[in-house]
Wavefront OBJ file of the C-alpha trace (Angstrom):
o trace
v 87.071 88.162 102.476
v 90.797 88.813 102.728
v 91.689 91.980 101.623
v 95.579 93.168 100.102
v 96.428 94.950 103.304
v 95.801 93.703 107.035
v 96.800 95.198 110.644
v 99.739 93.461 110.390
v 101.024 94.514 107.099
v 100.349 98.109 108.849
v 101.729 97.433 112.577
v 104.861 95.771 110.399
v 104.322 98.919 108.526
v 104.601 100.827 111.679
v 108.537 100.677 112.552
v 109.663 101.269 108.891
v 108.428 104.754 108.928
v 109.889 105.530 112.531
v 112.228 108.713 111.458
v 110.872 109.372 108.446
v 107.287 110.383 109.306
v 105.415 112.136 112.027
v 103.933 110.783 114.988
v 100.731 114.004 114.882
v 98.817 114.849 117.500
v 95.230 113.936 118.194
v 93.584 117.020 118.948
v 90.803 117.859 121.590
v 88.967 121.077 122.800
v 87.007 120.625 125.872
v 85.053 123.729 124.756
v 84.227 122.228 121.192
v 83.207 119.023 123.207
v 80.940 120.875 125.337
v 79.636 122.756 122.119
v 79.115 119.357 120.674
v 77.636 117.170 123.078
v 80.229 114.619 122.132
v 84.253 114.483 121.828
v 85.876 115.480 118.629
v 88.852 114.112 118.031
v 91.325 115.405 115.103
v 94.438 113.476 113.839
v 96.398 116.844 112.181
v 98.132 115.242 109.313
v 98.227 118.604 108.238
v 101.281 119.000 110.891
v 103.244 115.515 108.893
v 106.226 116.145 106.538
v 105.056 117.630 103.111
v 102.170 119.078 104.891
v 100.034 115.597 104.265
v 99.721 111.985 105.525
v 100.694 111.196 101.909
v 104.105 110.736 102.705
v 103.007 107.612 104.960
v 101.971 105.107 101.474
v 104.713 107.237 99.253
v 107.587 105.993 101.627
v 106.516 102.947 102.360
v 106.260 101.974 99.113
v 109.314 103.110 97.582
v 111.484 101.579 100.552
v 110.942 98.381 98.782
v 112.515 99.366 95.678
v 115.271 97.234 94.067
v 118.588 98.753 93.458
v 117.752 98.928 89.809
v 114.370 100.615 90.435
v 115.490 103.121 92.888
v 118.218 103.973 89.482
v 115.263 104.528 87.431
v 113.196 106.357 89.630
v 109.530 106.689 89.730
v 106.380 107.982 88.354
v 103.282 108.393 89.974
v 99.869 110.700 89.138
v 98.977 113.283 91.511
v 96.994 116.522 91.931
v 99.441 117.466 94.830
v 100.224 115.667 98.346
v 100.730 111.885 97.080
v 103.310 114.339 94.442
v 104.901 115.772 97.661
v 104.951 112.383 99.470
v 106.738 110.355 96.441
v 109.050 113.710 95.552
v 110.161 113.971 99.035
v 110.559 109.857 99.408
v 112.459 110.097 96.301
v 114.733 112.822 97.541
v 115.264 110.869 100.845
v 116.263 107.563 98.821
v 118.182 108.581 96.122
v 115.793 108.278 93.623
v 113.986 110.474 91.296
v 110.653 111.135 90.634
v 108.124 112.574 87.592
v 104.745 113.755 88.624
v 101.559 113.659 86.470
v 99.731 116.281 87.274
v 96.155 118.333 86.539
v 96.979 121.315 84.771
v 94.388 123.170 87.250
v 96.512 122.199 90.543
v 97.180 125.313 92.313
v 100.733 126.950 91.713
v 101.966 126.686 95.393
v 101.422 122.853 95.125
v 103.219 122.712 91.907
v 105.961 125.049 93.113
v 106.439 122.485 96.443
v 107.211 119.541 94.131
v 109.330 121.288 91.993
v 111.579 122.374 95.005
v 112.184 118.430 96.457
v 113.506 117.460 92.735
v 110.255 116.021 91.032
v 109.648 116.688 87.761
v 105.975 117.605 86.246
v 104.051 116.370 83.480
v 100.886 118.414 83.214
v 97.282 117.187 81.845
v 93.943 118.448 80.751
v 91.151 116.841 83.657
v 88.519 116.697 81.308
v 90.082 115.747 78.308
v 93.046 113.329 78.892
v 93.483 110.360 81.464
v 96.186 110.324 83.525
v 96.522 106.747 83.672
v 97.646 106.513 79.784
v 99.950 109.197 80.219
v 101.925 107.423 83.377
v 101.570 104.116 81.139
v 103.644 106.187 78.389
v 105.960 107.932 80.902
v 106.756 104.016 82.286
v 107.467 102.524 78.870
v 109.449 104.927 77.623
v 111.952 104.959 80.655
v 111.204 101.861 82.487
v 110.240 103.814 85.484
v 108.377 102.246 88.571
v 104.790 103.796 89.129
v 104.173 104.199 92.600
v 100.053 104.584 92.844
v 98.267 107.510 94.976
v 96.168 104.272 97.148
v 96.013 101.486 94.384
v 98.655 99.535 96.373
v 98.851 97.099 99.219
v 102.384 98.155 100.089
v 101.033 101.899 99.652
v 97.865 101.002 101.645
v 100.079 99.796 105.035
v 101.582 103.155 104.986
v 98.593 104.811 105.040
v 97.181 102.807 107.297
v 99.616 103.689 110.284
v 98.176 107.083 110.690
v 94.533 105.025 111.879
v 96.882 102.457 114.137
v 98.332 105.813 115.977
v 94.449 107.215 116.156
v 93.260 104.416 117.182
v 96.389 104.422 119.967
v 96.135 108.006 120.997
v 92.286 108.353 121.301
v 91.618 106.013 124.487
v 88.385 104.862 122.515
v 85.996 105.365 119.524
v 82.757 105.361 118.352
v 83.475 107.012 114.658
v 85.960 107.817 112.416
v 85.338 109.889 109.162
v 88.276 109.236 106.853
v 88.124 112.374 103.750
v 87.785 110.021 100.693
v 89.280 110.792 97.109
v 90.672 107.487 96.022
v 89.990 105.514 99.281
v 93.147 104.192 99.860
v 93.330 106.180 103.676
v 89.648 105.395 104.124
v 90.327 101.638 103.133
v 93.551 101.468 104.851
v 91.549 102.843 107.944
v 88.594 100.344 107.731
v 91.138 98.003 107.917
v 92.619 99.293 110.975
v 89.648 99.556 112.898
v 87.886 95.873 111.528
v 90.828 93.692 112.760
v 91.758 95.768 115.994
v 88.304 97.819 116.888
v 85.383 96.055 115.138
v 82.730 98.004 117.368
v 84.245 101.499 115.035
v 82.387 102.724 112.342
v 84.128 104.318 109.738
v 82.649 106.580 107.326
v 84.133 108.322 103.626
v 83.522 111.738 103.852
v 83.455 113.525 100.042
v 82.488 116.985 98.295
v 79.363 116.952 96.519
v 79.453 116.069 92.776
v 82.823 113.750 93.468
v 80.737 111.540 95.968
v 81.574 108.476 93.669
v 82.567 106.331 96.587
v 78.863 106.909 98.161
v 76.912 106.668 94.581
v 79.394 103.353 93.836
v 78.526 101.647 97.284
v 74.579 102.703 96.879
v 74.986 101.370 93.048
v 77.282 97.993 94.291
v 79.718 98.958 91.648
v 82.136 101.417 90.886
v 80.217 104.790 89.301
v 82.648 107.517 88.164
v 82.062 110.957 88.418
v 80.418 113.029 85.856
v 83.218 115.167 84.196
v 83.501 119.030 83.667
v 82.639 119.526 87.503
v 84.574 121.465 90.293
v 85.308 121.531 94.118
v 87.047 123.998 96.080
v 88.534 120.085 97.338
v 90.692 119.625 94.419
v 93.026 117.160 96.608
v 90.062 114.858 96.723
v 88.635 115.562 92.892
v 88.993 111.912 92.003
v 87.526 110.347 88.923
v 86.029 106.808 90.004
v 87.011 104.930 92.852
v 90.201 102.323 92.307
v 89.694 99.059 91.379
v 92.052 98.102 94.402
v 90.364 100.256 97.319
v 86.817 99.882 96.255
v 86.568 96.120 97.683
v 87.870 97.197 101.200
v 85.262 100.407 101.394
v 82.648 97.866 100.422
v 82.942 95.510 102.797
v 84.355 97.400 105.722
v 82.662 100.963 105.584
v 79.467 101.895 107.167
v 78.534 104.165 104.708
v 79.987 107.448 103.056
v 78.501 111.070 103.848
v 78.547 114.202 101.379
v 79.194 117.834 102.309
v 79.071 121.206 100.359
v 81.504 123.829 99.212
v 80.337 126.156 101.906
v 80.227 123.585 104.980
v 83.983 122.805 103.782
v 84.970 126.734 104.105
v 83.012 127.247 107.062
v 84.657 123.818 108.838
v 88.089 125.349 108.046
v 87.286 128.275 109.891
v 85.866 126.027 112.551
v 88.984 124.751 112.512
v 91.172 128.023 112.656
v 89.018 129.800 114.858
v 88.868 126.272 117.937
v 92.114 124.718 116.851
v 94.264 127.537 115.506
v 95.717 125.280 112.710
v 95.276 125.514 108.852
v 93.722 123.421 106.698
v 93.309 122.973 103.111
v 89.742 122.389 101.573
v 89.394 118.297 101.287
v 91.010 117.721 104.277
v 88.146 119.199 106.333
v 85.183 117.173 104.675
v 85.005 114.932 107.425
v 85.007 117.244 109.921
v 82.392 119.302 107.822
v 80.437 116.133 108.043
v 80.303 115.794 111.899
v 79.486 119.765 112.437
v 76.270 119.502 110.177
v 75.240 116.587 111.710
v 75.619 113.956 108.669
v 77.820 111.595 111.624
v 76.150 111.539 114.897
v 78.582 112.935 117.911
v 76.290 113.827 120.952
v 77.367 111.254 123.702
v 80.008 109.554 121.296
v 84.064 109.828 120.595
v 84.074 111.027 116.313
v 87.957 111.418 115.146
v 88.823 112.551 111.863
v 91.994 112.524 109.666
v 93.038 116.191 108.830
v 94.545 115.135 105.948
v 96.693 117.994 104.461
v 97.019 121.886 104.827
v 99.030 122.356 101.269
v 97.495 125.791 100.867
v 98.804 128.886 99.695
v 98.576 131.727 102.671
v 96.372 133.573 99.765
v 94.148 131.035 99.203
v 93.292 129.933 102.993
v 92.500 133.786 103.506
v 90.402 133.961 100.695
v 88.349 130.927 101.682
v 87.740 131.720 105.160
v 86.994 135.322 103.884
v 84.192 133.401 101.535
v 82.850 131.103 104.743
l 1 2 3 4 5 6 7 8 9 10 11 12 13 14 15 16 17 18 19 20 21 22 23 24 25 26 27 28 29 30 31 32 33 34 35 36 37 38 39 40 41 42 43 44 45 46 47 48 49 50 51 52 53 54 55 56 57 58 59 60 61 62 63 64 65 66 67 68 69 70 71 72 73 74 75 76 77 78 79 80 81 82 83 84 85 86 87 88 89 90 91 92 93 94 95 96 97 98 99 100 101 102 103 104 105 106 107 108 109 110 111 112 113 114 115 116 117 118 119 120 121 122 123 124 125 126 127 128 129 130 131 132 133 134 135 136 137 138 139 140 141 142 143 144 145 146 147 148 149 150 151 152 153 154 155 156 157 158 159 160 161 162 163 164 165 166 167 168 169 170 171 172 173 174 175 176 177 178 179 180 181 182 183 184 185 186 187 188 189 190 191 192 193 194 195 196 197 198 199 200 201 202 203 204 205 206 207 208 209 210 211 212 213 214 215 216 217 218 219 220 221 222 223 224 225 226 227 228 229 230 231 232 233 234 235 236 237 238 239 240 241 242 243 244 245 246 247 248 249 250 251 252 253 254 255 256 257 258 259 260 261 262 263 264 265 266 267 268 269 270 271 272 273 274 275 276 277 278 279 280 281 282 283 284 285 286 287 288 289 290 291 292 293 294 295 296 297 298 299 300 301 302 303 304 305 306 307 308 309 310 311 312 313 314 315 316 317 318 319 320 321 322
């Protein structure tokens, strides 16, 4: 099956984003290894520009605009790093950008947008889709709509955060990608299919928005049930995309589910072994490995910390909570 992003649209990818994005660190504590009976790896994409890998697919993507689209700017839905990523791109370019965004987002997210130039649109979760109101937002002023992961050129961004894992680590067994729309997990799978077949890759998700595990059990894509919450509100996705779905399908060996509380208590596993901060979903996959739902004794495990976009307040608060 070919899928709309491969190593080499990633590794060409790669060079493009030399400046503008992070090389992180893989992280490693021989003490957490020992704890473990395996090595943990971290790639802390919590430590990239706007605080989240985001920037990666938001760049990469809007490098390829024309003249004319670069005038008009862009518009993009977003409860928060993808809004950083495309704000920040836009800033960098000399574009502009307008942000769709859940009314429920926490402020300091909100508040980061507003400060790289973005402007914000806000919506009701449960009651409006955000699709129709980008739609609108696009035909009213011709606007290019630059997708969270529902885009091959977005997807190759992404993807280069897996080709440095994969580089830095010396080896893998696992990777557990935290999985909203799928485009890092997808963009991942890819990585690791083409250049390490023998690496499993797993979505990691908060219970009640595990629609990427229900959808693969089902062999279809199954949205979420609305009205629900998570303390993970980067990764509070409705369904997965139409675009990612395929890729996770074909390439994943299987997606894992973790609570609430094993989220808090993995960012103060986190805090407490690695000193760094965290927000909520980008700690589900290490969640995952610590209660045992990925096997690490006698194996290598990375996972993508994939944003730490949280207010000083909150973070206390949840750690207090764990």
């Amino acid at each position: 099956m070919q899928h709309p992003v491969s190593l080499d649209d990633i590794c060409r990818a790669a060079p493009l984003l030399a400046g503008i994005v992070s090389r992180t660190p893989v992280l490693e504590n021989h003490d957490v290894n020992a704890m473990l009976g395996g090595r943990l790896l971290l790639k802390a994409e919590n430590f990239q520009r706007t605080g989240a890998f985001k920037i990666r697919g938001a760049y990469h993507r809007m490098l390829q605009m024309t003249p004319a689209e670069r005038g008009r700017g862009a518009v993009t839905y977003s409860s928060g790093n993808h809004a950083l990523g495309v704000a920040l791109a836009a800033q960098l370019l000399g574009s502009s950008a307008v942000i769709v965004m859940p009314s429920d987002v926490p402020e300091a997210k909100m508040q980061a947008v507003r400060k790289l130039g973005a402007k914000i649109v806000t919506f009701e979760r449960d009651q409006q889709e955000s699709g129709d109101i980008v739609a609108r937002i696009q035909a009213e002023t011709g606007r290019l709509e630059v997708p969270p992961s529902a885009h091959a050129l977005v997807l190759a961004g992404a993807g280069t955060a897996a080709l440095e894992l994969l580089e830095d680590s010396g080896g893998l067994d696992s990777v557990v990608v935290p999985c909203g729309g799928g485009g890092l997990t997808a963009a991942t799978a890819v990585v690791m299919a083409e250049a390490a077949p023998k690496v499993q890759v797993f979505a990691a998700e908060p219970v009640l928005f595990d629609d990427t595990r229900r959808s693969l059990e089902a062999g279809r894509r199954v949205a979420n049930p609305k009205g629900q919450r998570t303390i993970c509100d980067a990764i509070m996705t409705p369904i997965p995309n139409a675009v990612t779905f395929p890729i996770n399908q074909a390439l994943l060996a299987g997606a894992v589910v973790v609570s609430d509380a094993e989220v808090r208590a993995a960012m103060r596993f986190a805090f407490d072994h690695f000193k760094i901060v965290t927000e909520p979903g980008a700690v589900v996959g290490l969640a995952a490995i610590l209660n045992g739902r990925v096997p690490i004794a006698d194996r290598v495990v990375a996972t993508i910390l994939t944003g730490g976009n949280i207010s000083a307040a909150r973070f206390a608060a949840l750690l207090e909570a764990s």
